[in-house]
C-alpha positions in Angstrom: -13.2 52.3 -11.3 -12.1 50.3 -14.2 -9.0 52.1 -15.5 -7.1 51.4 -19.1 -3.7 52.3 -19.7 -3.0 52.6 -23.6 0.4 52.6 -25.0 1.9 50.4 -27.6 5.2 49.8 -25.4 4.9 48.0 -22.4 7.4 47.2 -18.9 9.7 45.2 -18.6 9.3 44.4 -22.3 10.4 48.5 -22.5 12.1 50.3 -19.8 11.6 53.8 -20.7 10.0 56.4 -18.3 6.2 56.3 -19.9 6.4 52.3 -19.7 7.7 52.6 -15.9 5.2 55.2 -15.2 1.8 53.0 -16.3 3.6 50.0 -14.8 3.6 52.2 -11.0 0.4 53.1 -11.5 -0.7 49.9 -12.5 0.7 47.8 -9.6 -0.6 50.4 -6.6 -4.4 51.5 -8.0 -4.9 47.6 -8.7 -5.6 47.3 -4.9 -8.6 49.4 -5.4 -9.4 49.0 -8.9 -9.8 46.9 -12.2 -6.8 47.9 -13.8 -5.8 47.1 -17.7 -3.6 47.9 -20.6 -3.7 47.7 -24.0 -0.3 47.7 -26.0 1.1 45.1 -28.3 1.6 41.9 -27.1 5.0 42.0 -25.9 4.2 38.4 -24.1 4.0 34.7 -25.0 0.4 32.8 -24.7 -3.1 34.0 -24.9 -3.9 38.1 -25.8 -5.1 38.6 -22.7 -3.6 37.6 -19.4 -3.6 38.6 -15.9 0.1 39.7 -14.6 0.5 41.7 -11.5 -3.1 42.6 -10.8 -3.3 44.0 -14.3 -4.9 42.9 -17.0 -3.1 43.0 -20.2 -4.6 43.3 -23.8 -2.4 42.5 -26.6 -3.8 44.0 -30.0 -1.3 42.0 -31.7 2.5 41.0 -32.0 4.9 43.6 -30.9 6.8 44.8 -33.7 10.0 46.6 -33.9 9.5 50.3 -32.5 12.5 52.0 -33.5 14.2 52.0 -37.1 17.8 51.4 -37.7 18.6 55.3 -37.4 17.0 54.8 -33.4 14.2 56.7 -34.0 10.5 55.4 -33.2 9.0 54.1 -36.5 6.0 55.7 -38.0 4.5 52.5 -39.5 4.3 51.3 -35.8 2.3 54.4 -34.5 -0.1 53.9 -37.8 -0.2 50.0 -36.9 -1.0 50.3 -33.4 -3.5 52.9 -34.0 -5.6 51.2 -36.1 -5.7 48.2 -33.7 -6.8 50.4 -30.4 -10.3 51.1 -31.2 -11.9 47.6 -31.6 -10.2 46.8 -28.2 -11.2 50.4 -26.2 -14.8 49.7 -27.1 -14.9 45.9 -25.9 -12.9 47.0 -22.7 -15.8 49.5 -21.5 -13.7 51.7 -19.1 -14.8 54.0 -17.3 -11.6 55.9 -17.5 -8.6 55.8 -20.1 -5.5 57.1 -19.5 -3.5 57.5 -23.4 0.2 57.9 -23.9 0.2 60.8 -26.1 3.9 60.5 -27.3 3.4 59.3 -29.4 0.3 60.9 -30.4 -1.2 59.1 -33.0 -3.0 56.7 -31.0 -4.6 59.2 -28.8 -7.1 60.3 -32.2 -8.7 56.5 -31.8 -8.7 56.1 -28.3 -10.8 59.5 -28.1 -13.0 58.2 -30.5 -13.5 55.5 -28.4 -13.8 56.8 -25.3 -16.3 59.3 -27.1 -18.4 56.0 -28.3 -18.5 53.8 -24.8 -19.2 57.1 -22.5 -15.4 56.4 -21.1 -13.7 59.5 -19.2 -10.2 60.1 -21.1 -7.5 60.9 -19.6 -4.5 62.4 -22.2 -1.0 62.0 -20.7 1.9 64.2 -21.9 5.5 63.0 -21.9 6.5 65.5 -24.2 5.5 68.1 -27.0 7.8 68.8 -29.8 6.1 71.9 -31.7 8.9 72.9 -34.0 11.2 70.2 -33.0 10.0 67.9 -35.7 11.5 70.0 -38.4 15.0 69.4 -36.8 14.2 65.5 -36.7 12.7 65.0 -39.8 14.7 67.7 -42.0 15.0 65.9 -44.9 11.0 65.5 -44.9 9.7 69.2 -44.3 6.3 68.1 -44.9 6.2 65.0 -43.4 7.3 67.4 -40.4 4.4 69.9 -41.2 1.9 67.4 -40.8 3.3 65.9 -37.9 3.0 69.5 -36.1 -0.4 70.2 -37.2 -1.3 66.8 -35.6 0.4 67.3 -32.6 -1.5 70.7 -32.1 -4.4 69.3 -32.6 -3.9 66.4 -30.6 -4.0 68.9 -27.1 -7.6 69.5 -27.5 -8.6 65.6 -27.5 -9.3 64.3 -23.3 -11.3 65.6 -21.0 -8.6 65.7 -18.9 -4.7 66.5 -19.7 -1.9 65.7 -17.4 1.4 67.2 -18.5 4.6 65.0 -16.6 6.5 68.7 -16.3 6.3 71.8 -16.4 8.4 71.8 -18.9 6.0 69.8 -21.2 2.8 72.2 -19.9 4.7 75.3 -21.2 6.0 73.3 -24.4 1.9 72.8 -25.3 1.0 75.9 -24.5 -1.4 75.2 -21.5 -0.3 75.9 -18.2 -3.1 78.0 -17.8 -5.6 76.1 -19.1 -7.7 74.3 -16.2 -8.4 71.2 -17.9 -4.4 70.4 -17.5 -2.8 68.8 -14.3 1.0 68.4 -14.2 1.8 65.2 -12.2 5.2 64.2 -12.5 6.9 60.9 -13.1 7.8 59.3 -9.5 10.6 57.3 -7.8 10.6 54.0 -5.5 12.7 56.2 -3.1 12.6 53.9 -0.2 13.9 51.0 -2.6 16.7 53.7 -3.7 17.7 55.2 -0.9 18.3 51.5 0.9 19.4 49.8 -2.2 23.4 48.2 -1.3 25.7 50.0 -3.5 26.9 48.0 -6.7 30.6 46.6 -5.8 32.7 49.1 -8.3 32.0 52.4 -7.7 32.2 54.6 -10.4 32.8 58.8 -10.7 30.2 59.4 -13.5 27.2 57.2 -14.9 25.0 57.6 -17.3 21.0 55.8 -17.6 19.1 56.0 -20.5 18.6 54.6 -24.5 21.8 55.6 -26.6 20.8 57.5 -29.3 21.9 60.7 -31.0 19.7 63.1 -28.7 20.9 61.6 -25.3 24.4 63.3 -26.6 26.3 60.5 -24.4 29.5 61.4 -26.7 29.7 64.4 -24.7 30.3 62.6 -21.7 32.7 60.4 -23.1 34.4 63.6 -24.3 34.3 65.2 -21.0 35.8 61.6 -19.0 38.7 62.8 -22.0 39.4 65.7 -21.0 39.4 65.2 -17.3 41.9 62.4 -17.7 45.2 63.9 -17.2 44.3 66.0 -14.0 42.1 63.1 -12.9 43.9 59.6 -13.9 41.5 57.6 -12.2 38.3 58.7 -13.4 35.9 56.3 -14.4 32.0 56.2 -15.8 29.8 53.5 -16.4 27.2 53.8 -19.2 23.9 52.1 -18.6 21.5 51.3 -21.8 21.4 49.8 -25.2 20.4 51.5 -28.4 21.9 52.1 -32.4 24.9 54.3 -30.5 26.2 51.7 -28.7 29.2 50.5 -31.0 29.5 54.4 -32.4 29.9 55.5 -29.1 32.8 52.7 -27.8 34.7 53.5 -30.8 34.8 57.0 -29.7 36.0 56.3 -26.4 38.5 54.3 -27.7 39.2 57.1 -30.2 40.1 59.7 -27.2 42.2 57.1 -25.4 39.3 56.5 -22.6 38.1 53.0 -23.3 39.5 51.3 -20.3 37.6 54.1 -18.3 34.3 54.2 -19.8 32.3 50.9 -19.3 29.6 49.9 -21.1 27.6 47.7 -18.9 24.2 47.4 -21.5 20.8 46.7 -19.9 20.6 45.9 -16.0 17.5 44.8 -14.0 15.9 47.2 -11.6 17.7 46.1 -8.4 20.9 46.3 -10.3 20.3 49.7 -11.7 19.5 50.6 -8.3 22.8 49.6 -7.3 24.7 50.8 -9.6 22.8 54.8 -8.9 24.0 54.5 -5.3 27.7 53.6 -6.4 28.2 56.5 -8.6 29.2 60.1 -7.2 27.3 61.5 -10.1 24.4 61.4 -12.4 25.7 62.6 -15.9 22.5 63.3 -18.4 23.4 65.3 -21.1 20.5 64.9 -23.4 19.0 67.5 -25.4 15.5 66.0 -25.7 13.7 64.8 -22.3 10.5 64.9 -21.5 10.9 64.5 -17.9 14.3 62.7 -16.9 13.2 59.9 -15.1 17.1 59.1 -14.4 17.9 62.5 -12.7 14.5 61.9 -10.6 16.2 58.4 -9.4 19.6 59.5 -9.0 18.3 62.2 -6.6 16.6 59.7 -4.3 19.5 57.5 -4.8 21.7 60.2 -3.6 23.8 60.8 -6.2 24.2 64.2 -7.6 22.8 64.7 -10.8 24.4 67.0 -13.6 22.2 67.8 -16.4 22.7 70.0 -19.5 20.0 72.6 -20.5 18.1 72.5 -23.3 15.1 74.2 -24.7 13.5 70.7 -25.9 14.5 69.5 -22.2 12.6 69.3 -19.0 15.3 67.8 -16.9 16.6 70.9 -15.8 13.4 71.4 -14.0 14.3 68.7 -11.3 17.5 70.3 -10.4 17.8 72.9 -8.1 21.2 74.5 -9.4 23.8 74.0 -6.9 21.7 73.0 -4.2 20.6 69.1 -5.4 22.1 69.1 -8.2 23.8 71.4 -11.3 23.3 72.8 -14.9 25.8 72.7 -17.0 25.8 73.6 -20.9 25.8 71.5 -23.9 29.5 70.8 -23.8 32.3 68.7 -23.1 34.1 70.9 -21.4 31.2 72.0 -19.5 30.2 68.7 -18.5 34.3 68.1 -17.8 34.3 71.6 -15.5 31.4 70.3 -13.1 32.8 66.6 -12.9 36.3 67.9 -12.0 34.5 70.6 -9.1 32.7 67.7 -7.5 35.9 65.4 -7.5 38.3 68.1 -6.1 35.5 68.7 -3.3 34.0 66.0 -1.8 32.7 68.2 1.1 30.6 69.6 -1.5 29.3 66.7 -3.3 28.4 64.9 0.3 26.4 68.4 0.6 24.4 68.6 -2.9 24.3 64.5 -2.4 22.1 65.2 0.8 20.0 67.5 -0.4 19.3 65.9 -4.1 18.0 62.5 -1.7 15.6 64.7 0.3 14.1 66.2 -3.5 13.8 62.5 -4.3 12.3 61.8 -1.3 9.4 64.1 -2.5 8.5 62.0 -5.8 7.3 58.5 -4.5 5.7 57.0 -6.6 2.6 56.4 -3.8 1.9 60.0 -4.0 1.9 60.2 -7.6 -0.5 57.2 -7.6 -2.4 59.2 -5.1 -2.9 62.2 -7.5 -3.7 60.4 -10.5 -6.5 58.6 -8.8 -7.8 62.4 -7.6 -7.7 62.7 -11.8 -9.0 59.8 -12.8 -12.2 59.8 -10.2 -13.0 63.5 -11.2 -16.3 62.7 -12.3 -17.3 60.3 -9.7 -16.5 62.7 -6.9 -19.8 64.6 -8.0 -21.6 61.5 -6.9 -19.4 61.1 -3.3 -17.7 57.8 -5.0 -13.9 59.1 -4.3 -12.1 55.9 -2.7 -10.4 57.2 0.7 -7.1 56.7 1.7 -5.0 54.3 -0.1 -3.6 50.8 1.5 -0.3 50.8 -0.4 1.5 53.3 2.1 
């Protein structure tokens, strides 16, 4: 088949869990397939190029995709969406796979895919519903519209994979046979042998900082653990418009020389630094998946995630068992650090089990389920590809 990936953020260029997921994909169906992408051009040179076994479109330069307030710029999605048709229609796929978050582009690519006789896939990170009057408050109608296309936006693919549960049940079709839910995956072999980073740490943290990964609950909990604990430590991992507000904080509540920023790491050095920490500490309110928790778990290291009704990271933890659910507090977040430092026999226990749910997610079985999506048409005429040589 000849597959398109279309997203206007691109890996390593972005490290988020939509760019990682296209990039898996990308590298393991290459070995059967003529694989592409079409996002900005995040590279130097020519606006097409071969990297990886994948051919990359550029549609042109890559501009800023998040504003000063760290939230992803509308004038982006518009630009980018006005730039995918032309390059959909020269591409002729036979299958397109669309980011829907964000949505905007997805309207083009199906009118693409409509015009070329291309199969389109529609993959769901996340689905905000009423979410967007909470992050646009001060623009109720700007929020309104952004709903009504979001709605919309579920009917457009002939096929819809949802990256959760959590996201299926957010769009209202976990019922509806069109959808498949095929989660974000894990190189658990690479994490479970990875050589831990040199400076072990008590709690981490992965991800961008912004507002909705609430990583000043963290910092508040390290706080309050202090005096009982007076060598706790936590490493922050990520970059974003909360950096600075964040260190001041810690340096506000008397933590600074135990909270340590350490910015953006490469892969192999993220990978140490997962199997160095005793815990995993998300407390976002917004995930669409929680790519993090997912690698923490193979990595062994016990994740602690807060619930939240506009989260589906809670969905990878089994509470307790591989991992806990705490609420959307310091002191909650405090209370489950402190159980897992006074009992280590515990923490070994929920560390074994969280690497055996990791285990579950590599990414060589997720390729293996997308390809069952993306070659739904062509099994009617017996041209399925059989087993995969990427094991």
């Amino acid at each position: 088949m000849r597959i398109a990936f279309v997203y206007d953020a691109l890996y390593p260029w972005v490290r988020g869990g939509a760019e990682r997921r296209f990039h898996e994909l990308g590298q393991r169906l290459a070995s059967q397939h003529d694989v592409h992408y079409v996002s900005w051009q995040w590279w130097d040179g020519p606006s097409t190029i071969r990297r990886d076994g994948v051919t990359l479109h550029g549609v042109g330069p890559a501009p800023a995709l998040y504003g000063a307030d760290g939230k992803r710029t509308v004038r982006e999605a518009v630009g980018f969406s006005l730039r995918v048709l032309p390059a959909v229609l020269r591409g002729r796929f036979d299958v397109i796979d669309c980011s829907a978050t964000p949505y905007l582009p997805l309207y083009p690519t199906w009118v693409g895919a409509r015009l070329s006789g291309a199969r389109l896939v529609a993959t769901w990170h996340e689905f905000w519903g009423d979410h967007w009057d909470e992050y646009l408050p001060d623009r109720p109608m700007v929020a309104g519209v952004a709903k009504a296309l979001e709605r919309a936006g579920r009917g457009l693919g002939d096929r819809v994979v949802a990256v959760s549960p959590f996201t299926a049940r957010a769009m209202g079709m976990s019922d509806d046979p069109r959808v498949s839910v095929v989660e974000n995956g894990v190189d658990a072999r690479g994490l479970a042998s990875a050589k831990p980073a040199d400076s072990p740490v008590d709690a981490l943290f992965v991800g961008r900082l912004i507002d909705e990964k609430r990583v000043d609950l963290l910092i508040d909990a390290i706080a309050l653990l202090a005096p009982r604990f007076p060598e706790v430590s936590c490493a922050i991992v990520g970059t974003g418009p909360e950096r600075e507000r964040l260190a001041r904080r810690a340096t506000e509540r008397g933590v600074a020389e135990r909270v340590n920023f350490l910015g953006e790491v490469s892969t192999p050095d993220l990978r140490r630094q997962l199997r160095a920490a005793r815990m995993l500490v998300l407390p976002s309110v917004r995930e669409g998946y929680g790519m993090a928790v997912a690698e923490a778990q193979a990595a062994g290291t016990v994740p602690i995630v807060v619930r939240s009704p506009y989260s589906g990271a809670a969905d990878l933890v089994r509470d307790g068992i591989d991992g806990i659910l705490v609420d959307a507090s310091a002191h909650s977040v405090a209370d489950a650090i402190g159980a897992l430092l006074a009992d280590d026999p515990r923490r070994v226990r929920l560390s074994e089990a969280a690497r055996e749910s990791g285990a579950h997610r590599d990414w060589d079985e997720i390729a293996r389920r997308m390809e069952d999506v993306y070659a739904a048409r062509s099994a009617e005429a017996s041209t399925v590809a059989g087993s995969m040589p990427w094991s």
